[in-house]
N, C-alpha and C positions, 0 to 999 in steps of 0.2 A: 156885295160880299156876303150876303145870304148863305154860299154855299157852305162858309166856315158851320153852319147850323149841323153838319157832323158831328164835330167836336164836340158843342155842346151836348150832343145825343149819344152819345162817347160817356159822359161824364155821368151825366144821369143814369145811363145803363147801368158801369160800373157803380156810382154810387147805391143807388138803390140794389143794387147786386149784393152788395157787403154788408147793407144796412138788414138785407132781411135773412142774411148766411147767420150774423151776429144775434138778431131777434131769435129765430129756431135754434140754436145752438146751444145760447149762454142764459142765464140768469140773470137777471137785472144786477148790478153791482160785483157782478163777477170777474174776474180778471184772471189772466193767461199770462204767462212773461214767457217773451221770445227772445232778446236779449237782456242782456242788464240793464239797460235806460229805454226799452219799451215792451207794452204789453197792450194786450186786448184788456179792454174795460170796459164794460156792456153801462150806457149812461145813455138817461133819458134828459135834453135839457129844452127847459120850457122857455125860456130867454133865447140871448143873442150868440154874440159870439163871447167867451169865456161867463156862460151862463148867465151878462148882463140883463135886468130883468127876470131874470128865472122864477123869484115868488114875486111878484107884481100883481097875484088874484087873479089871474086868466085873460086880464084883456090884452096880455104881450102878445097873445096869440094873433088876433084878428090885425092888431096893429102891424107885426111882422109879416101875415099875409098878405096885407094890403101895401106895405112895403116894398118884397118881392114881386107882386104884379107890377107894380109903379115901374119898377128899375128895369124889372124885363122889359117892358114894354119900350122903356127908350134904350136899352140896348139894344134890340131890335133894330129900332131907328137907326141909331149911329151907325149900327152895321152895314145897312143899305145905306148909307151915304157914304161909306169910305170908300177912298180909288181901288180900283185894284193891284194896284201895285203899295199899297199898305196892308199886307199879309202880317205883317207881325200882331203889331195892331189887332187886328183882325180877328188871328188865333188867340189874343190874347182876351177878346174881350168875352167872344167864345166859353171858355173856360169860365169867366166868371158869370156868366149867364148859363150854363150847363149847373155849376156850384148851386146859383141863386133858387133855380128851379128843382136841382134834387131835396135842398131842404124843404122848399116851400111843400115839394109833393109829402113830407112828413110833417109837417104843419097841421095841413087840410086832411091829412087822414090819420093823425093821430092827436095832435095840437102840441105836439113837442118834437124833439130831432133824436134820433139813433145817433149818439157820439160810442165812441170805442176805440180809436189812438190816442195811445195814452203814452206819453215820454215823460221819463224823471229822472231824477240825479238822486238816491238816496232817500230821504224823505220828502223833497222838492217836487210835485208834479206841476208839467205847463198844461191848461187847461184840456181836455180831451175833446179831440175833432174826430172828423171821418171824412171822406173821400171828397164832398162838393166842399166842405171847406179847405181841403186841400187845392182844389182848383181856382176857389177864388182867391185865396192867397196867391199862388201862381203868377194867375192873371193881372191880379194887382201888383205886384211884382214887377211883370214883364211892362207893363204899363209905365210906372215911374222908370224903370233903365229905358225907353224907350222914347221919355219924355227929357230925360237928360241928356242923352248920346246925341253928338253935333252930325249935322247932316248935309252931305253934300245934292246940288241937284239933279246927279244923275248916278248918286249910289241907289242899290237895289235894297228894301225893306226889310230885306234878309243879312244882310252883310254885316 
């Protein structure tokens, strides 16, 4: 199931696409409103996902790098061992190894991540992501519905 490796390269394109449209463009801490509960917010975050770790003193870095290799790595694996007739699956894990790998590429060359989706209600904001965290949410996503939904032996991975 290698070939889903597309996707992934799909994701990273795109992600990196927007992360460097956002870098040239905008000013660090700047912000854009498209509609009323979103806008461009140009954020640099040195942690995880909702800036976990983010002042940690710099070794979040190397730890998160070494993280993402780790995960790729057996995403990878599980990819080549799934049937081919687990395409969802598949697409799905896809996605969060495209995700895994466009952060980690701002990691190693900058030691923080390009965020800039920024959604809120008022004064409320949910934490600001960008495109590979779009896809591993996705993915992880499609993952759990896919882990719940009952299964017959000769439905098709799609259905």
């Amino acid at each position: 199931m290698l070939k889903w490796l597309w996707l992934s390269a799909l994701v990273i394109a795109l992600d990196q696409f927007t992360k460097r449209l956002v870098d040239q463009s905008m000013q660090l801490y700047q912000s854009i409103e498209l509609l009323p509960f979103f806008q461009l917010t140009y954020l640099r975050n040195q942690g995880a996902a909702f800036s976990f770790l983010s002042q940690a003193g710099g070794w979040q870095r190397w730890f998160f790098i070494g993280l993402a290799i780790v995960a790729s790595g057996a995403i990878c694996y599980w990819l080549r061992r799934l049937d081919k007739h687990q395409r969802w699956e598949a697409a799905a894990w896809a996605l969060v190894l495209g995700g895994a790998l466009g952060n980690l590429i701002d990691r190693i060359s900058y030691g923080y991540v390009i965020d800039f989706l920024d959604v809120f209600y008022g004064e409320w904001h949910w934490p600001a992501f960008n495109v590979a965290d779009s896809a591993i949410t996705v993915g992880v996503a499609m993952l759990l519905l896919d882990s719940i939904r009952p299964r017959r032996s000769t439905e098709s991975d799609w259905a």
